[in-house]
N, C-alpha and C positions, 0 to 999 in steps of 0.2 A: 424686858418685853419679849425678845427673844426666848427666851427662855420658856418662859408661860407660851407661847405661840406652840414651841417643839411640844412641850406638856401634853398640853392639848389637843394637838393633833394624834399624840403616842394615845391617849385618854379613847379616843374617838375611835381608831383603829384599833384596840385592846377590843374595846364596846361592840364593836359592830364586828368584828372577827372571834369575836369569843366564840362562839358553836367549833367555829374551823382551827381555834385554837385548838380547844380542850380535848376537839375527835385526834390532835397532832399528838399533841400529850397523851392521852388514851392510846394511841398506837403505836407511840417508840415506847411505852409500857410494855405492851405487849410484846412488840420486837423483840425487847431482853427477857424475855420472858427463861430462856436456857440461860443466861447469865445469872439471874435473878435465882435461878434454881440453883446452880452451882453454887452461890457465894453466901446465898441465906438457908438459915437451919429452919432444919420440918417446923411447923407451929407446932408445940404438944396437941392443941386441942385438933388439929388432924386428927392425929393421932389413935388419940381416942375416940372421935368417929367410929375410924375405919375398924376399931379395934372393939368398939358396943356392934356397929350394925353393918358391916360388908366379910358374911362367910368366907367370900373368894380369898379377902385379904389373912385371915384369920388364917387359914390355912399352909399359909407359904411359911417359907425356912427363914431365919433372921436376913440374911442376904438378900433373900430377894423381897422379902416387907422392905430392906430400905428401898430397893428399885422401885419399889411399889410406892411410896412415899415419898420419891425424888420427882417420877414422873404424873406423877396426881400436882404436885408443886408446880411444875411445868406445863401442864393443859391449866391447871388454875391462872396463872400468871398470863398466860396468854389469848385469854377470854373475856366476853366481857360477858353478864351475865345481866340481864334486864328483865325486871318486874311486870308483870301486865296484870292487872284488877289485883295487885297483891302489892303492899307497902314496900317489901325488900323480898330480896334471895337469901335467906338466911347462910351462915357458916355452914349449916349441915345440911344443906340440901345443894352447896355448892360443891362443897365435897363427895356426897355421896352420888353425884352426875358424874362429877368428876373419875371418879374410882369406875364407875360403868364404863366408861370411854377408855381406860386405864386398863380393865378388867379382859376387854376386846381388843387391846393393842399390843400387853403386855409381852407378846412375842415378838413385837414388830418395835425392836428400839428406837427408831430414828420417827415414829409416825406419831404426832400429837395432831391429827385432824385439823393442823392450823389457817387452812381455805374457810372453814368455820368458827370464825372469831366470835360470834352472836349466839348465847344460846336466850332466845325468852322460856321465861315459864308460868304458867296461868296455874290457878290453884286446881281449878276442875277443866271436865272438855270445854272447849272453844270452838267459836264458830270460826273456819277460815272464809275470809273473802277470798283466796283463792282456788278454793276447791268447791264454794257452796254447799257446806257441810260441817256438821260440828266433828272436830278430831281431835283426837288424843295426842296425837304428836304429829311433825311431820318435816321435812327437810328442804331446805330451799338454799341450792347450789348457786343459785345468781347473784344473791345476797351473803351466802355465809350464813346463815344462820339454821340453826338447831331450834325446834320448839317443842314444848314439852307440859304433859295436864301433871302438877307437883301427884295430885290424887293419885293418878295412875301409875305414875312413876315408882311412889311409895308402895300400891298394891303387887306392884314386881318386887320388890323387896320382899316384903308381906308374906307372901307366897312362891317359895324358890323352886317349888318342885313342879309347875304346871306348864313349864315354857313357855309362860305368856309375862315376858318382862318389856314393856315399853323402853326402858332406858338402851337395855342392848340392841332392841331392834330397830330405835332410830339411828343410834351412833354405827350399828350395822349398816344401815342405808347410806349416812355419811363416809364411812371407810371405803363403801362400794364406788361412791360419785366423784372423792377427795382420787380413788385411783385413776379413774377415766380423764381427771382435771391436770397430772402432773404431766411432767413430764414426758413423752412416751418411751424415751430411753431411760426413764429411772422408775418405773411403774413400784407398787410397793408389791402388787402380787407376780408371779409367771404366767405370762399370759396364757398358756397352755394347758395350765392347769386350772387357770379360771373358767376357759372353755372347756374344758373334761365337766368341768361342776354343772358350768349351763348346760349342757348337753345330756347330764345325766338327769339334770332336774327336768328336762324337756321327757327325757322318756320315763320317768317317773310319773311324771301328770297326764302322759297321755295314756297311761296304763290302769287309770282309774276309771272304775266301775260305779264303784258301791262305796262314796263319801263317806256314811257312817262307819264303814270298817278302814279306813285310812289312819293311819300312822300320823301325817301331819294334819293340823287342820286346813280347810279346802282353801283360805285364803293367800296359802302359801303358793298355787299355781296359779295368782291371778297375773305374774309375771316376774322375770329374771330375778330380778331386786327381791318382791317380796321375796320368793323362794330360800334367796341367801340370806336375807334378813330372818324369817320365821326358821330357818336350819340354824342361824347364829342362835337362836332361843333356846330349840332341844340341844344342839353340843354344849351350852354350859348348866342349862339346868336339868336335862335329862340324859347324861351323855351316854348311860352305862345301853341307855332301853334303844338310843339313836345308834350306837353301835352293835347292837343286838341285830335291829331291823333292818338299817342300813349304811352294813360295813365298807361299802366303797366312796359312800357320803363322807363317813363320820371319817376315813383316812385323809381323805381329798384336805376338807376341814383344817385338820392336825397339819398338815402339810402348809396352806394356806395361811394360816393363824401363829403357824409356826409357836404350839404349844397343844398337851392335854388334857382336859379339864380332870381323866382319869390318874392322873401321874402328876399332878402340880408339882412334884418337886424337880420333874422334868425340863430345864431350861437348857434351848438352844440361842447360840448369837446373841447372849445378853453380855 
């Protein structure tokens, strides 16, 4: 009778604790998410992803595709990735979010945007209830979570030359919020160098005239963030023209990022 009693109660308490079970399991998951990288091998089908549709990864030297495919392993593992009006997250679209975050970090070894456990992804834009506005992507540092229209995402792929990639320029916003969030004795950027950057992008916008002859698009001064965000666009998909136009941007950048989109075989502190 004993027995059946303890049963029972263990029955009852599984039941009614399952959600706060499964989110416990779900996040010592993630926890070893550097363990999990370390002791298990690339999937092939990574692999090949990254190897059909991510120019960045294509590019790099056998050594650093494997870094490249250790830390894609490592932001995968330690994310959860959640459907909205869409059945699942496919493998390749889990991946190739993945490789964008990877893509913007890849200088910065020890940084997997782990404050951002949640990415959702909606197939097309989305209305947010918090903005009162349908959007394409957007970040929300209170929660952790990344969001993301698959459409749009794919369209920055799609088209690598026009600086308009959703994927970098949300996980851009995230690296910007994830800095502000650590630490402040272990920040990931130097803070003085971040301020060189906002300060430069202060007197770049305010030196605007004539929108249609501008360099960046106008959205980039609607403040600190976007700016860094819409500059993380042109340094990796227009670096040669962002350095052309502007060389004290595109250094600051390379210093910050601790990498050159012009020199990928370039690796420092990896």
């Amino acid at each position: 009778m004993v027995v059946f009693l303890v049963a029972g109660v263990a029955i009852f308490i599984i039941y009614y604790f399952k959600t706060e079970l499964s989110e416990g399991y779900s996040h010592a998951g993630r926890a070893a998410a550097p363990l999990k990288t370390m002791m298990l091998p690339v999937p092939p089908i990574y692999r090949e992803i990254l190897n059909k549709y991510f120019p960045y990864y294509q590019k790099l030297n056998d050594a650093d595709k494997d870094k490249f495919e250790r830390k894609v392993c490592n932001f995968l593992y330690g994310k959860r990735f959640i459907p909205r009006e869409i059945d699942e997250v496919t493998v390749e679209a889990r991946v190739l979010i993945a490789a964008t975050a990877v893509q913007l970090t890849f200088g910065l070894p020890d940084v997997y945007l782990r404050h951002f456990n949640k990415i959702l992804v909606y197939p097309n834009d989305y209305y947010s209830v918090l903005f009162k506005r349908f959007h394409r992507g957007e970040v929300n540092p209170r929660f952790g979570i990344i969001v993301l229209s698959w459409q749009a995402f794919v369209d920055g792929l799609i088209y690598p030359n026009d600086a308009k990639n959703l994927g970098l320029h949300e996980m851009a916003h995230a690296l910007r919020l994830e800095n502000m969030l650590r630490s402040p004795d272990y920040p990931y950027f130097d803070e003085n160098l971040l301020e060189e950057f906002d300060e430069l992008s202060r007197s770049i916008c305010s030196r605007i005239e004539n929108w249609s002859e501008t360099f960046f698009r106008p959205y980039a001064c609607a403040n600190e963030h976007e700016f860094f965000s819409v500059s993380v666009e042109y340094f990796f998909e227009r670096p040669e023209d962002l350095k052309n136009e502007m060389p004290h941007l595109y250094a600051i950048l390379v210093k910050l990022l601790n990498q050159d989109p012009l020199s990928l075989q370039t690796r420092q502190g990896l």
